[in-house]
C-alpha angles and dihedrals in degrees: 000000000000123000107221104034090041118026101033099050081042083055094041086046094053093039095050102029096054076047093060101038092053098052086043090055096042097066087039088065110019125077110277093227112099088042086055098039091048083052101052086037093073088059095219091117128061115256089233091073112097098210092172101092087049084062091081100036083050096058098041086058082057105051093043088059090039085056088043094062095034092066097031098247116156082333092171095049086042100049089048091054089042084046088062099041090056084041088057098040091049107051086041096063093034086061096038092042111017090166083061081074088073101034116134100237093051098228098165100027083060085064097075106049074060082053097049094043094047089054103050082050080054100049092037104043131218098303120223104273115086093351129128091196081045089054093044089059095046086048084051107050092040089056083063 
């Protein structure tokens, strides 16, 4: 086992995955409102477009990419998906809400410690424990 290619990508997984799977599910069960007021409030978007019924199906694509890397399938493909959709996020709501950048409690600064961690899960892979892209190399190598 080997630290760095096997125990930090398990801990990134876990970190990021149980992240993902909470803010799905949380616009899965709570009331759609402050995430729809946040989005009209940055005025990009006309007030004509109706974004509420995309809160769930939002959160379900996240839950389904939080379950992806929780579980290490398809991890790289999945924190690439879940890199653009921080990237996107983010830049919306700088430009929406560009005070939110000094805001005390850091909520989009915090964005991009996410950034940095889903792309080093995307650059690193899975890794083999715990992993069903780990087990499918190891099916693989010991075929040969």
């Amino acid at each position: 086992m080997n630290v760095s290619n096997d125990v930090v990508p398990l801990f990134l997984r876990l970190g990021l995955g149980f992240l993902w799977l909470w803010e799905g599910a949380t616009k899965i069960r709570f009331s759609p409102h402050e995430l729809v007021d946040l989005v009209m409030g940055t005025r990009l978007l006309p007030s004509s477009i109706n974004v509420k019924p995309w809160v769930p199906v939002l959160g379900v694509i996240e839950i389904v990419l939080g379950a992806c890397v929780l579980f290490g399938f398809r991890t790289r493909l999945a924190a690439g998906l879940q890199s653009i959709m921080v990237i996107g996020f983010t830049t919306f709501l700088i430009i929406g809400y560009p005070d939110l950048m000094y805001h005390p409690l850091g909520p989009l600064i915090k964005n991009f410690a996410i950034l940095g961690a889903q792309l080093a899960l995307c650059t690193a892979g899975s890794g083999r424990i715990l992993s069903l892209d780990g087990d499918r190399v190891l099916r693989k190598t010991n075929r040969r």
